[in-house]
RORO-358300 format. One record per residue: x, y, z of N, C-alpha, C in turn; chain. Coordinates in steps of 0.1 Angstrom, whole numbers, plus 2048, in hexadecimal, padded with zeros to 3 digits. Layout:
N
  n_px  n_py  n_pz  ca_px  ca_py  ca_pz  c_px  c_py  c_pz  chain
     X     Y     Z      X      Y      Z     X     Y     Z      A
...
//
This chain:
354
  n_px  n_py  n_pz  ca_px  ca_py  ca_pz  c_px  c_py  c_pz  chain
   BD9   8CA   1AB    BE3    8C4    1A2   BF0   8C2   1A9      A
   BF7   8B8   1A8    C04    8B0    1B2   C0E   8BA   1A8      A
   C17   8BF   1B1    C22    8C4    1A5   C2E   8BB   1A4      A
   C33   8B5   197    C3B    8AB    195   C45   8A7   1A0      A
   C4D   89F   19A    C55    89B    1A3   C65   89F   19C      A
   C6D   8A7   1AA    C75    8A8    1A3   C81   8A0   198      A
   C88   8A6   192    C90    89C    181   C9B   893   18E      A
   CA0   888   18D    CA7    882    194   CB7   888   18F      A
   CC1   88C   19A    CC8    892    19D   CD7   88C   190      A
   CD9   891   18B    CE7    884    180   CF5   885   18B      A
   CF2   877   18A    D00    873    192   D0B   86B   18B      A
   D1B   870   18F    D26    868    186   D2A   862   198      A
   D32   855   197    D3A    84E    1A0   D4A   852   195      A
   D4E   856   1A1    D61    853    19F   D67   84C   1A6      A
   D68   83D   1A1    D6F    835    1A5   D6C   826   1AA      A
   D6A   819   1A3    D64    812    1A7   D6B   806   1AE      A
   D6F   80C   1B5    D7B    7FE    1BA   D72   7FD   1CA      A
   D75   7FA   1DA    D6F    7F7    1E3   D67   7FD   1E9      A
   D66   808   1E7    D59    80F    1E9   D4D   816   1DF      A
   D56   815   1D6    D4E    81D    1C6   D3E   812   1C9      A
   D42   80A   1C7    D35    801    1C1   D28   801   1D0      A
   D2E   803   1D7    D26    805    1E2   D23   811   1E2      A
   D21   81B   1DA    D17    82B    1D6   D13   826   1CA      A
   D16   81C   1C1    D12    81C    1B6   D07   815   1B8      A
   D04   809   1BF    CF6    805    1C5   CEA   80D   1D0      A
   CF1   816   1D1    CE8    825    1D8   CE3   82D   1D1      A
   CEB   830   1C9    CEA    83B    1BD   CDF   834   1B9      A
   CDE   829   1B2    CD9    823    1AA   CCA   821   1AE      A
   CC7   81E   1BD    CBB    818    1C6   CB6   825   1C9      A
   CBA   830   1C6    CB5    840    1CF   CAD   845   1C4      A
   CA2   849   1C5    C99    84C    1BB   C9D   85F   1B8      A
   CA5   85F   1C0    CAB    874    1C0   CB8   872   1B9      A
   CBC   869   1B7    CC8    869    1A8   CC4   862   19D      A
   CCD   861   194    CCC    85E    18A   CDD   85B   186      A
   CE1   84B   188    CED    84C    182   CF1   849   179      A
   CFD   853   170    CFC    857    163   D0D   852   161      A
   D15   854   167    D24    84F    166   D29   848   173      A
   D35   83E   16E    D3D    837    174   D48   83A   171      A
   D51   840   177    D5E    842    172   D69   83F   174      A
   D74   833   174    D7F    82C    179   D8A   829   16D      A
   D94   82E   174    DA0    828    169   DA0   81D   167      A
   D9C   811   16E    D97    808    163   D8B   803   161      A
   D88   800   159    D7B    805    14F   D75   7F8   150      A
   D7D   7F0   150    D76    7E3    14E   D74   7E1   161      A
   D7A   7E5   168    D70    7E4    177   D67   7E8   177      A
   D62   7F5   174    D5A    7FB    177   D4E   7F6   16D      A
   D54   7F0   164    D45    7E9    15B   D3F   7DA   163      A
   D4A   7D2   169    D44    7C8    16E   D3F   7CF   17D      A
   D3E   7D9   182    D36    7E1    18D   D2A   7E1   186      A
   D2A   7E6   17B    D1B    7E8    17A   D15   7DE   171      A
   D1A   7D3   16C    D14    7C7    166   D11   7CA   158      A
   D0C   7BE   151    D0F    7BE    144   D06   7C7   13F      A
   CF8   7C9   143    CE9    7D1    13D   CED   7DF   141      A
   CF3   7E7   14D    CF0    7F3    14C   CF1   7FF   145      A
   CEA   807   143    CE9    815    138   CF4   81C   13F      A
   CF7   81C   149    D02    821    157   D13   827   148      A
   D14   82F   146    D1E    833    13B   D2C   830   148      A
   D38   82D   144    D44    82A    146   D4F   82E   143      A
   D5A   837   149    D64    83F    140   D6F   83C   148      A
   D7B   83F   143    D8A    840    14E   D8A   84F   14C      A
   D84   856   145    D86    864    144   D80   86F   14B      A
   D86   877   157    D7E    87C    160   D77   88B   15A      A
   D7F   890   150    D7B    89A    144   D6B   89A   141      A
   D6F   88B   13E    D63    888    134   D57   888   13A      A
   D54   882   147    D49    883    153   D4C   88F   155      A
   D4C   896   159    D4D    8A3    15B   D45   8AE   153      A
   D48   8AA   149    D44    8B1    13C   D38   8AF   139      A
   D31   8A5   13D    D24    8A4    13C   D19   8AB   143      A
   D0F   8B6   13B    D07    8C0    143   CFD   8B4   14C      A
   CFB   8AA   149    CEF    89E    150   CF4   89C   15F      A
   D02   89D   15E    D07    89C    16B   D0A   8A5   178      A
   D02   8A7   180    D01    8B4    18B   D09   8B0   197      A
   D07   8A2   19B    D13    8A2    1A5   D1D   896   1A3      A
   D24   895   1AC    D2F    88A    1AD   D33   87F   1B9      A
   D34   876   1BB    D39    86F    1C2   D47   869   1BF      A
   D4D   869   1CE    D5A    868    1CC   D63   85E   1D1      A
   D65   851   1CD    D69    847    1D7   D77   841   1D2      A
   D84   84B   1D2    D91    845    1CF   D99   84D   1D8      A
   DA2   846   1DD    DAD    84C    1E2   DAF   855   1E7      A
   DB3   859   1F5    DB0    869    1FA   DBE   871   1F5      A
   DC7   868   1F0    DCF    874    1ED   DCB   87A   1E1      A
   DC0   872   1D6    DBD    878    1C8   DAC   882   1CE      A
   DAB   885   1D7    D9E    88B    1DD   D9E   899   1D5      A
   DAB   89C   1DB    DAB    8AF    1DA   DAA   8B0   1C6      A
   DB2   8AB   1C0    DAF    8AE    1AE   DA4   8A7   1A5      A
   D9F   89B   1AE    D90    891    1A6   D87   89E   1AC      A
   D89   8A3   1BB    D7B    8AC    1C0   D78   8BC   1BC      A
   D85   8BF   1BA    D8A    8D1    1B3   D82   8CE   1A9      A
   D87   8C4   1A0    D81    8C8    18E   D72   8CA   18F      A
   D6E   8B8   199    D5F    8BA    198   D58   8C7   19C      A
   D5D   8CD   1A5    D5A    8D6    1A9   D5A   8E5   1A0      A
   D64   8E4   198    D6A    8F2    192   D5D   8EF   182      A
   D5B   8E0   184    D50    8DD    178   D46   8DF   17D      A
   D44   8E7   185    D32    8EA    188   D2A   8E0   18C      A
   D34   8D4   198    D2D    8C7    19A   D2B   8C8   1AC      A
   D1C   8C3   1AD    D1F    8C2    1C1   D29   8B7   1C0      A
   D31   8B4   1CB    D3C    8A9    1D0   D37   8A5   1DE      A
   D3A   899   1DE    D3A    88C    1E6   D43   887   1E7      A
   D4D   88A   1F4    D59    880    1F3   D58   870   1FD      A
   D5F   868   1F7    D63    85E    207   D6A   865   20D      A
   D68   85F   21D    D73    861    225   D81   85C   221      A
   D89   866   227    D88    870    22C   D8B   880   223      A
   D86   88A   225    D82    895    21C   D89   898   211      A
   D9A   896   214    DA7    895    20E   DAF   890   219      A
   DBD   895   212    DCB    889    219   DD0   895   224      A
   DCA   8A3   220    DD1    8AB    22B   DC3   8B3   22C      A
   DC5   8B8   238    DBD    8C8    23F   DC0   8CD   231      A
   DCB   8D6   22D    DCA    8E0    227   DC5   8DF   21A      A
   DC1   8D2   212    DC1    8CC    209   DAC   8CD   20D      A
   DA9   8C9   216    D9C    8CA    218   D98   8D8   219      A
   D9E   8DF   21E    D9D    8EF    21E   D97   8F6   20F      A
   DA4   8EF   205    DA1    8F4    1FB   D90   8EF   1F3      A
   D8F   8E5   1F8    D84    8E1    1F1   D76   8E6   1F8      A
   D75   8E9   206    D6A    8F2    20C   D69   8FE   205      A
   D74   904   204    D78    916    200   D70   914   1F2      A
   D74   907   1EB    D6D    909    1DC   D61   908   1D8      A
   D5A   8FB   1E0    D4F    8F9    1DF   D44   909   1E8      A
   D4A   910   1F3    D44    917    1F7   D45   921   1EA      A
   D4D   926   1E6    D4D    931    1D8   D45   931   1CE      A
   D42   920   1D0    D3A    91E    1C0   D2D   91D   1C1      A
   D28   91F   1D2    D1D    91B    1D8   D16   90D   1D4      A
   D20   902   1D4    D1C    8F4    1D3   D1F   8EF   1E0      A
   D16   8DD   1E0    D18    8D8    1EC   D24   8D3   1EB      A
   D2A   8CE   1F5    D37    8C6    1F9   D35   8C1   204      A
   D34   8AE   203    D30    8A8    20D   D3B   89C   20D      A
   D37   896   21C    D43    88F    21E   D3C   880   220      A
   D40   876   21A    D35    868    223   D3D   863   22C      A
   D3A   86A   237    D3D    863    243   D32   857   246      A
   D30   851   23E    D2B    846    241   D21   83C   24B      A
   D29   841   25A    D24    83E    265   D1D   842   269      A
   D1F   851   267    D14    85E    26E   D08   858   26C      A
   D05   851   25F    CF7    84C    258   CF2   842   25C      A
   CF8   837   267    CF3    82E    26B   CE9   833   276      A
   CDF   82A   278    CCF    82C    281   CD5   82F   28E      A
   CE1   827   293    CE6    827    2A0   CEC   839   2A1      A
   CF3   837   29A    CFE    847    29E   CF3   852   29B      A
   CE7   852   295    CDD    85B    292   CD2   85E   29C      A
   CD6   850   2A0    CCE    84F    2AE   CD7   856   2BC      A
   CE4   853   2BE    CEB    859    2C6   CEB   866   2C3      A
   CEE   86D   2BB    CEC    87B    2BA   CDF   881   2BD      A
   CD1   87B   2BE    CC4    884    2C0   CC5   87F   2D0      A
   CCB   874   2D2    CC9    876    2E4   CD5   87F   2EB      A
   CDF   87F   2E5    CE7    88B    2E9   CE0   899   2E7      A
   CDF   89A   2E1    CD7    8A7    2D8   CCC   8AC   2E4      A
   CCC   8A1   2E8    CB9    8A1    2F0   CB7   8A3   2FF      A
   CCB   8A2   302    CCF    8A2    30F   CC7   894   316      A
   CC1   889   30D    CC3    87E    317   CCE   878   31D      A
   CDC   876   319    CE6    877    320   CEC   879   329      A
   CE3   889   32C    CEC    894    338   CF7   898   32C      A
   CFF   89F   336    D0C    8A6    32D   D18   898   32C      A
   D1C   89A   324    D27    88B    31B   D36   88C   327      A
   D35   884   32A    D42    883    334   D52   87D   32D      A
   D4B   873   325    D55    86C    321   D50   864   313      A
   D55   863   308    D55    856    2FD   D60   850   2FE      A
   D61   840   301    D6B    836    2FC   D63   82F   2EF      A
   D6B   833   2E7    D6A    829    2D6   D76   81F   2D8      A
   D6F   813   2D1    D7C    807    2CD   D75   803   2C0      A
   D82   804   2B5    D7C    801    2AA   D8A   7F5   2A5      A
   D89   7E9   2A7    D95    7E0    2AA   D90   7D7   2A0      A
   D97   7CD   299    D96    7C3    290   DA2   7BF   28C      A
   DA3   7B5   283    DAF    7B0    27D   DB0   7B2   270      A
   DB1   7BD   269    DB1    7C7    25F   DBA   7C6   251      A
   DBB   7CE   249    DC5    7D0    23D   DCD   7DA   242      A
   DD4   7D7   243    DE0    7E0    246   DE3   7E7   235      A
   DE1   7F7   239    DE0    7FE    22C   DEF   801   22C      A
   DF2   804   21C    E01    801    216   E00   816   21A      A
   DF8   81D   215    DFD    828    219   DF7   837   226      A
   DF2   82F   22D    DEE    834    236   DED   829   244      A
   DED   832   250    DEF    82B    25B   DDD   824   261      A
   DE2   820   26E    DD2    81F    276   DC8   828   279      A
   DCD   835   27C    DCB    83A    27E   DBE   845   273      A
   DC7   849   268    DC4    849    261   DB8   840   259      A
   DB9   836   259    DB2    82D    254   DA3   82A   25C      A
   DA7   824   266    D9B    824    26E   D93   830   27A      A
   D9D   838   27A    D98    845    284   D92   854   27F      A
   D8B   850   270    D85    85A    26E   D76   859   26C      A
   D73   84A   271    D65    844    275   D60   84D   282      A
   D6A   848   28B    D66    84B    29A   D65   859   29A      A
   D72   860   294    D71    873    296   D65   879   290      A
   D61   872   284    D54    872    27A   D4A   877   288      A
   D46   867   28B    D3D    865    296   D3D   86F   2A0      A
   D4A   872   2A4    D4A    879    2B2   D44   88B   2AE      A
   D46   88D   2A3    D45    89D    29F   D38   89C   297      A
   D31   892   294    D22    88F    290   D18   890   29D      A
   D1E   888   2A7    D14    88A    2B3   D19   892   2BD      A
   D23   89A   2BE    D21    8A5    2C7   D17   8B2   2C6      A
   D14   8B6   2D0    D0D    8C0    2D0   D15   8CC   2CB      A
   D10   8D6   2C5    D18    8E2    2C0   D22   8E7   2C9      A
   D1B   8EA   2D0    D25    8F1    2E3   D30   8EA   2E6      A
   D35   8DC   2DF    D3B    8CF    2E5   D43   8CD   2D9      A
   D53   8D3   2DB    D5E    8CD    2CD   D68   8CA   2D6      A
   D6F   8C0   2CF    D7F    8BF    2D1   D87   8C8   2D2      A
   D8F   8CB   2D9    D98    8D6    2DB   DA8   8D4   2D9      A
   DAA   8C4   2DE    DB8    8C2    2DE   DBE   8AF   2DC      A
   DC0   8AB   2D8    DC4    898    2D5   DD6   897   2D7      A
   DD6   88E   2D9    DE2    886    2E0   DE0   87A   2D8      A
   DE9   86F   2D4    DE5    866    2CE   DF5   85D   2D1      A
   DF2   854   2D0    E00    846    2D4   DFC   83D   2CA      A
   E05   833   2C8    E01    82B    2BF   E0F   821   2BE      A
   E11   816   2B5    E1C    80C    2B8   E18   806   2A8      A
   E21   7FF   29E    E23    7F9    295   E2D   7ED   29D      A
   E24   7DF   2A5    E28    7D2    2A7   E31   7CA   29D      A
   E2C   7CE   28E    E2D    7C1    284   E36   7C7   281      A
   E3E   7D4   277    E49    7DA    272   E40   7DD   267      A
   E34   7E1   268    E2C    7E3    25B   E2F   7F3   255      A
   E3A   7FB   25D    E3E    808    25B   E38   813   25C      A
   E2C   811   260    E21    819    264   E18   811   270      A
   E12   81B   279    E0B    81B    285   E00   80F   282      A
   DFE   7FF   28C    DF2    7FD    283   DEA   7FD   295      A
   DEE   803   2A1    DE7    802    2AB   DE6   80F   2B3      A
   DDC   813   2B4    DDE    825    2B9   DD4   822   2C5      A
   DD5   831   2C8    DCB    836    2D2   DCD   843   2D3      A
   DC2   849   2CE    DBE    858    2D0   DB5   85B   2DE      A
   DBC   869   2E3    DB4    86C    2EE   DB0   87D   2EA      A
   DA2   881   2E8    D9D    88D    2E7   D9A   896   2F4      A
   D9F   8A0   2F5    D99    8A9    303   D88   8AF   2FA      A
   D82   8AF   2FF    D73    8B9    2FA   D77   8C8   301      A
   D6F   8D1   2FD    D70    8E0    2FE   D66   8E0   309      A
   D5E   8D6   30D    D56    8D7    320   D61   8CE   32C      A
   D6E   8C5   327    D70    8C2    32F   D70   8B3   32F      A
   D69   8AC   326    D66    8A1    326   D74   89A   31A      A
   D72   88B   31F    D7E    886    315   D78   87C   30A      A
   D7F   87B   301    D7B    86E    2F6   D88   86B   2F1      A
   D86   85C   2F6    D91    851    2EF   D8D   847   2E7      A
   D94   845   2DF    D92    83E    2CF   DA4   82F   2CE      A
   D9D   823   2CD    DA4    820    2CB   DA4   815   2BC      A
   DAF   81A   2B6    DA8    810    2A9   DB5   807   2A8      A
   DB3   7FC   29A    DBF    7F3    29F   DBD   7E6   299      A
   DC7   7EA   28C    DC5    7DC    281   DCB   7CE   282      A
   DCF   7CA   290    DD6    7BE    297   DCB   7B5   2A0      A
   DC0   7B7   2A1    DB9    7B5    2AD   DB5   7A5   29F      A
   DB6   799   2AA    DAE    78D    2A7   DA0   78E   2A7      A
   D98   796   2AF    D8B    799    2B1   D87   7A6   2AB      A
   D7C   7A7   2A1    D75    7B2    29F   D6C   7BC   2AC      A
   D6E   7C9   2AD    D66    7D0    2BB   D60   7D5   2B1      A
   D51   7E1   2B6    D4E    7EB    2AD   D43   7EF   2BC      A
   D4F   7F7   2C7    D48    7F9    2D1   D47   80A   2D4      A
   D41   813   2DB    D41    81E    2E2   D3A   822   2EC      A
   D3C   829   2F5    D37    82A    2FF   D36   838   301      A
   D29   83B   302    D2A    84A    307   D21   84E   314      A
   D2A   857   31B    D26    853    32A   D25   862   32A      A
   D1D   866   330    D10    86F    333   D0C   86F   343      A
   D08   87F   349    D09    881    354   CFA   87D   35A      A
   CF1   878   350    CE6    86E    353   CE4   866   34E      A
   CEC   85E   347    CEA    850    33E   CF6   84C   33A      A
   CF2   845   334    D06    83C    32D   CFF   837   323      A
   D04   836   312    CFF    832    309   D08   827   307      A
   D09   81C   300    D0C    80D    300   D0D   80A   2EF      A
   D15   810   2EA    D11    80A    2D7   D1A   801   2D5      A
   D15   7F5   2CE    D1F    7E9    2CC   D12   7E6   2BB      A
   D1C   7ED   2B3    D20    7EE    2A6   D1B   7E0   29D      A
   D24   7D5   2A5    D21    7C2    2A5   D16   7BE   2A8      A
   D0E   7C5   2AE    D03    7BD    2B7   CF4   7BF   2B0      A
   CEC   7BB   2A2    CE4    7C3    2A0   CD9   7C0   2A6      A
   CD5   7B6   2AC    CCD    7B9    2B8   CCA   7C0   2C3      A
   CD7   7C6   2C8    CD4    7D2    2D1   CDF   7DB   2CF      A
   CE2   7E1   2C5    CEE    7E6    2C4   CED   7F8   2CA      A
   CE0   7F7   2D0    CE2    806    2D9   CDF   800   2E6      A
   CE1   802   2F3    CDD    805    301   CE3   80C   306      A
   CD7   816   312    CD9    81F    319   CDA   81C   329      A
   CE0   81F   32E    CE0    817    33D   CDE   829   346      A
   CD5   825   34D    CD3    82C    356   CDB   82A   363      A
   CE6   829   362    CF0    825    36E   CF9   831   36C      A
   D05   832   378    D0D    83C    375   D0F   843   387      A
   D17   84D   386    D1B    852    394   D17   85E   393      A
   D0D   860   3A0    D09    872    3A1   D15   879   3B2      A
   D15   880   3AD    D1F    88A    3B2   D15   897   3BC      A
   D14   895   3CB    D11    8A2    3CE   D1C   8AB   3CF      A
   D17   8B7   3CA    D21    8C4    3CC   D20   8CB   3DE      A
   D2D   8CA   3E1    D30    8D2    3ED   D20   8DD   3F4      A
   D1C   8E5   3EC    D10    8EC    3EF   D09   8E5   3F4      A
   D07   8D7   3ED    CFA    8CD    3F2   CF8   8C7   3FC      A
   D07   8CA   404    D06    8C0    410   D08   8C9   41D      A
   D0F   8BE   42A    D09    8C8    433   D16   8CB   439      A
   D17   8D2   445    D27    8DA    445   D2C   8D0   447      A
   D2B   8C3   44E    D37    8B9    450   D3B   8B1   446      A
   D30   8B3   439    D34    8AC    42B   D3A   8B4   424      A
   D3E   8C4   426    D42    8C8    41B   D54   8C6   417      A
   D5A   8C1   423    D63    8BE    41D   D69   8B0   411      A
   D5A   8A9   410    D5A    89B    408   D4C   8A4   3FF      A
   D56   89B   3F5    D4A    89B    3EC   D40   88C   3EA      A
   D35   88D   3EE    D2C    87F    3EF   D2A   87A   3DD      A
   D31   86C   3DA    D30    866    3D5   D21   85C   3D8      A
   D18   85E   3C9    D10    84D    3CD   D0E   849   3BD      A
   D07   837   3BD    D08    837    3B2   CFB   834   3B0      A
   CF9   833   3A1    CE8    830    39D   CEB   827   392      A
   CE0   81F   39C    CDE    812    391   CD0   811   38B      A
   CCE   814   37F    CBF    812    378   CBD   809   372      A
   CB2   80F   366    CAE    806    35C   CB7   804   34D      A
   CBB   7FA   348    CBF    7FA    33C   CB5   7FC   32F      A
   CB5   802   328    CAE    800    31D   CB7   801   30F      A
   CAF   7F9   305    CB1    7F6    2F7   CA8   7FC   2E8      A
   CB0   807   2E7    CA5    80E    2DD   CA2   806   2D1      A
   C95   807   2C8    C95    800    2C1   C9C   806   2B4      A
   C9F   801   2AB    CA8    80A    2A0   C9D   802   292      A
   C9D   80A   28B    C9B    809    27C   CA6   804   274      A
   CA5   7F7   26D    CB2    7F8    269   CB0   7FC   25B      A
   CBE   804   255    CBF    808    248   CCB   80D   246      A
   CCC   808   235    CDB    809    233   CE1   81D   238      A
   CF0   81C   23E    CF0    827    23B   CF3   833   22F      A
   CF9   82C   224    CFC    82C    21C   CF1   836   216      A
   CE5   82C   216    CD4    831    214   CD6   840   214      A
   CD5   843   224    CCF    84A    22B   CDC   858   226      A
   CE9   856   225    CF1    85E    21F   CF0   862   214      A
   CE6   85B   206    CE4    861    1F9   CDD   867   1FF      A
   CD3   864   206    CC4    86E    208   CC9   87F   20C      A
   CD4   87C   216    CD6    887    219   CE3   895   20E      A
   CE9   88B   206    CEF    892    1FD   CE8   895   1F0      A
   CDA   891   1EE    CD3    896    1E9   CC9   8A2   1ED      A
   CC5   8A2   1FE    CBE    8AD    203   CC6   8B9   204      A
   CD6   8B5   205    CDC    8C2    206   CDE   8C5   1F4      A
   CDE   8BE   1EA    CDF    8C8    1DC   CD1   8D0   1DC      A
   CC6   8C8   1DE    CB8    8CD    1DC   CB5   8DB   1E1      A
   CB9   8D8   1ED    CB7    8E7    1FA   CC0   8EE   1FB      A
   CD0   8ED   1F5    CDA    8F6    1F6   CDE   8F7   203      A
   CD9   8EE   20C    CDF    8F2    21D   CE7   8E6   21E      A
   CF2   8E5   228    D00    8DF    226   CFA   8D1   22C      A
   D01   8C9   228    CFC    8B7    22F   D02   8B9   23C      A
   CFA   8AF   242    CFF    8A8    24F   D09   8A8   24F      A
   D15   89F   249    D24    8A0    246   D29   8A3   239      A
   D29   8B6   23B    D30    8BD    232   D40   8BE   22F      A
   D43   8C4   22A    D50    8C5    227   D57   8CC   235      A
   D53   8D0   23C    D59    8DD    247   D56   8D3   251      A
   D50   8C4   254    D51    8BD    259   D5B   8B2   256      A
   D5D   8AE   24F    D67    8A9    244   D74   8B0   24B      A
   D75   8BA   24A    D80    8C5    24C   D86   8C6   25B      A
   D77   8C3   265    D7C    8C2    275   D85   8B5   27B      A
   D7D   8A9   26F    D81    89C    272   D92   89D   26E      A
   D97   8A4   25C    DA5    8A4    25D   DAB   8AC   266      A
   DA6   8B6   26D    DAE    8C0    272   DB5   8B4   282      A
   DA9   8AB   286    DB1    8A3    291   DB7   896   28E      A
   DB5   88F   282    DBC    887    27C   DCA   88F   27A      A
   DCD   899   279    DDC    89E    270   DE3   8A1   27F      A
   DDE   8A6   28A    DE1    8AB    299   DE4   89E   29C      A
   DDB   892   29A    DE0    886    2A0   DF1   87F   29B      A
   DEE   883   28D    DFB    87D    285   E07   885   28D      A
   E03   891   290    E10    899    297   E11   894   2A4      A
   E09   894   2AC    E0C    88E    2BB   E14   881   2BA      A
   E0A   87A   2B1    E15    869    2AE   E22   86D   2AE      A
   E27   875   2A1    E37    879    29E   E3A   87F   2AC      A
   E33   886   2B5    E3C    88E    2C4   E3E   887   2CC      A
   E38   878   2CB    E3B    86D    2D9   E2B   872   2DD      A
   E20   874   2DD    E13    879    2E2   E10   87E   2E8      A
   E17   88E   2E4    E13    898    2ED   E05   89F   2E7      A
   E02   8A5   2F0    DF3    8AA    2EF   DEE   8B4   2E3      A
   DE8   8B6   2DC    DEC    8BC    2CF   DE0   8C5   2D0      A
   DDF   8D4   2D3    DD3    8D9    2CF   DD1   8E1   2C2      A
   DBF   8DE   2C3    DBB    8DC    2B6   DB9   8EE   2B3      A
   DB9   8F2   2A4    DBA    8FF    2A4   DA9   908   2A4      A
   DAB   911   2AC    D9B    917    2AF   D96   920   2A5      A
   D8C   91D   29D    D83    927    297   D8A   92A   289      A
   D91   920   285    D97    91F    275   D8D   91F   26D      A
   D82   919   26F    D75    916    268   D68   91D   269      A
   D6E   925   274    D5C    92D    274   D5B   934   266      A
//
């Protein structure tokens, strides 16, 4: 005898403006929810989100969703400065939470929402969104897998000709993709330690719209991020360079938007050579094979209900939890300070989170 299948999970959306409706067609397509509220201060958006037939219930009242026992978790897609009191209540209502990026407007504001959700023993997840695409899922199991060798270096360029946001900078805006990414696929052994960050406002837009963040790692290695809402041309490039491989992701390309190049510089160590070489160190280089993994394509969006439904079911923390959420503010907020010091090197604080 099959034992049933579990009840599908009741889900409310808060907030249907540019990202709401993109979880509301997830929610909707995922056979492990069941969406039961739409909730937006205006009422009449959120009804043309969900069209004229749906049973989908609609409130400006966040009370009122709340209040409903049908509903176990929440998604959250408004404003990061409304993150910390839309995600408290859900929370303090006995609801798992799902926020957009980024977790909240501050570290300490994200703090509070880890601290709560861990007390109440619910999930708190963050959609970092990218983590979920086939590529970055894929870069993580070959890091993971030490096909790389050890990580020498990531350059990210995440450049386009953008909306310049009325209350938040570039940085902000577009650099909690790449930090997402970068603390999704490192290896555990392998964190940021310290950022430096520069940046320039060209137009008088009063805020930063061209940066560059530089990360030290805790082995030694560096990662730079450049984002930047001025660029005539869209990038969506990274590079991660590995002491046996170099990985190639171009974001634009979906016909080969991973390759691995087996090229790169090996280094003998002084030991290896003979007494007249040890005062040089013998540089050579290697030139191999390129290859192009094949990728599965699927939304990631998908693949991030799936996973914020494995973590209510199993009670074990998602892929990008809240305490991930929490690492990404902690060097977003160190970056905003460097910017204000002229870009001095900002280290990051050790073992706040264990």
């Amino acid at each position: 005898m099959t034992s049933p299948l579990p009840a599908p999970i009741g889900v409310a959306v808060v907030g249907a403006g540019y990202w709401g409706p993109n979880l509301v067609r997830n929610f909707q397509n995922s056979p492990n929810f069941r969406l039961r509220w739409l909730c937006d201060l205006d009422v009449e958006r959120a009804q043309r989100v969900l069209g004229g037939y749906s049973t989908v219930r609609v409130s400006a009242d966040l009370d009122e969703v709340l209040a409903d026992p049908a509903v176990d978790a929440v998604a959250i897609a408004t404003p990061a400065g409304t993150h910390l009191p839309v995600a408290m209540a859900a929370l303090r209502a006995g609801k798992h939470v799902l926020v957009e990026k980024p977790l909240a407007a501050t570290f300490d504001e994200g703090l509070q929402l880890v601290e709560e959700a861990d007390k109440r023993g619910l999930t708190l997840m963050c959609d970092h969104t990218y983590c979920y695409t086939p590529a970055v899922l894929r870069i993580r199991d070959l890091l993971a897998a030490g096909e790389l060798g050890e990580l020498h270096f990531l350059d990210s360029v995440r450049i386009n000709l953008g909306l310049v946001q009325r209350d938040i900078d570039v940085i902000w805006d577009l650099a909690p993709h790449d930090l997402s990414i970068l603390d999704f696929v490192l290896p555990p052994s392998v964190r940021p330690i310290a950022v430096a960050a520069h940046g320039a406002d060209g137009i008088g837009a009063g805020r930063v719209c061209v940066a560059y963040l530089t990360l030290q790692l805790s082995t030694g290695a560096i990662a730079h991020i450049h984002v930047n809402w001025l660029s005539p041309v869209k990038v969506r490039t990274a590079i991660f360079g590995g002491s046996k491989r170099t990985l190639v992701w171009d974001d634009l390309n979906p016909s080969q938007r991973l390759s691995i190049y087996d090229r790169g510089v090996d280094v003998a160590s002084p030991e290896e050579l003979g007494e007249e070489q040890r005062r040089d160190i013998l540089v050579s280089y290697r030139s191999g094979d390129v290859v192009s993994p094949a990728l599965v394509e699927r939304e990631a969006l998908r693949t991030m209900v799936d996973e914020y439904a494995r973590a209510i079911t199993t009670g074990t923390p998602a892929l990008t939890d809240g305490r991930s959420g929490l690492r990404v503010l902690e060097i977003l907020q160190a970056a905003s300070r460097s910017l204000a010091e002229g870009g001095t090197m900002i280290k990051l604080d050790e073992g706040h989170m264990a």
